[in-house]
C-alpha positions in Angstrom: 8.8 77.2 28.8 11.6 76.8 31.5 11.7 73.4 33.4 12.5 73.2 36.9 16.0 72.3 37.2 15.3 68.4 38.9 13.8 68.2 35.5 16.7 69.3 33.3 18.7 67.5 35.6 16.5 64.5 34.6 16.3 65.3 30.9 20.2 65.5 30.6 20.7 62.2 32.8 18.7 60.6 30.3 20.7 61.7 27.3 23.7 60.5 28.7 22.1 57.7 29.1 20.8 57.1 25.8 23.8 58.5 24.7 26.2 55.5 25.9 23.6 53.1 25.0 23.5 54.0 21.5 27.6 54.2 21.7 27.8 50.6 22.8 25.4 49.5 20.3 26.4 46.4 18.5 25.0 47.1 14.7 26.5 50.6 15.0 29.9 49.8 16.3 30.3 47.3 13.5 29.1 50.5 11.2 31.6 52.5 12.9 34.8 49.3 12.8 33.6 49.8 8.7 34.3 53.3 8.7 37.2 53.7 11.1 38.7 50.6 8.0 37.6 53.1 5.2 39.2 55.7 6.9 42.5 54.5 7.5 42.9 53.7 3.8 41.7 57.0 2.9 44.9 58.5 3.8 46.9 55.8 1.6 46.0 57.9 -1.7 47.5 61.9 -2.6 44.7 63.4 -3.9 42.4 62.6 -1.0 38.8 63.9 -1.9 38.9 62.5 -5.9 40.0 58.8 -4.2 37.2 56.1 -4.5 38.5 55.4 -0.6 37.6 58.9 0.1 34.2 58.3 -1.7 33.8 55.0 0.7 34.6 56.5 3.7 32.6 59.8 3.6 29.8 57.0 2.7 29.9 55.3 5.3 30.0 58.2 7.9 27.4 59.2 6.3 24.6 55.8 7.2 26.2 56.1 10.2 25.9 59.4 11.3 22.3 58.7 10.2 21.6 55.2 11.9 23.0 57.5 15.1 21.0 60.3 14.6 17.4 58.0 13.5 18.3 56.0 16.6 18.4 59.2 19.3 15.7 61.0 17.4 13.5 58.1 17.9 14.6 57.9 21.9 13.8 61.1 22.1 10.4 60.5 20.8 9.8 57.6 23.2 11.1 59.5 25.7 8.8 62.8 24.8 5.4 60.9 25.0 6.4 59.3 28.3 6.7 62.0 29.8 4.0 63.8 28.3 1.6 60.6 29.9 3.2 61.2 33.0 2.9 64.6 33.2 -1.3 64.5 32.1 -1.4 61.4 34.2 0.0 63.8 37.1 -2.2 66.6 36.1 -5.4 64.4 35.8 -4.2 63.3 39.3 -4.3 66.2 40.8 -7.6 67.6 39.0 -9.1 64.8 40.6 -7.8 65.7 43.8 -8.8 69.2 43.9 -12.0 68.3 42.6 -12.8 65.4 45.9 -11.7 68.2 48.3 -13.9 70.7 47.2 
């Protein structure tokens, strides 16, 4: 199904959006401060991948790679079913219409 493009352009606004929201989240950046830490020390040790820092860090991008990717999912699922009442509310609308001209 192709969207008109005032509705991609819509669709993509509101990814950006959402996007910078979830960026500036609070309970994520502190994630992320707890990452960017585990990171930095990750590159203290030789044998990189066999380092419990290593171990730490990929952890930890891990939950929030996942806390990132729960919170857009779940925007986008809000998002979906508001637009999917306003676009039946729309169609209902206009059934009505038709239906008081005739």
């Amino acid at each position: 199904m192709n969207f008109p493009p005032w509705v991609q352009r819509a669709i993509q606004a509101r990814l950006d959006e959402v996007t910078v929201r979830i960026e500036h989240d609070p309970e994520l950046s502190r994630v992320r401060g707890r990452t960017d830490e585990a990171f930095e020390v990750l590159f203290a040790g030789k044998d990189v991948e066999q380092t419990p820092e290593y171990i730490e860090w990929e952890n930890r991008y891990i939950v929030s790679k996942g806390i990132e990717n729960e919170r857009l999912y779940m925007q986008g699922l809000r998002d979906g079913i508001q637009i999917t009442v306003s676009l039946l509310g729309q169609s209902k609308s206009m059934s009505e219409e038709t239906d008081t001209e005739a």
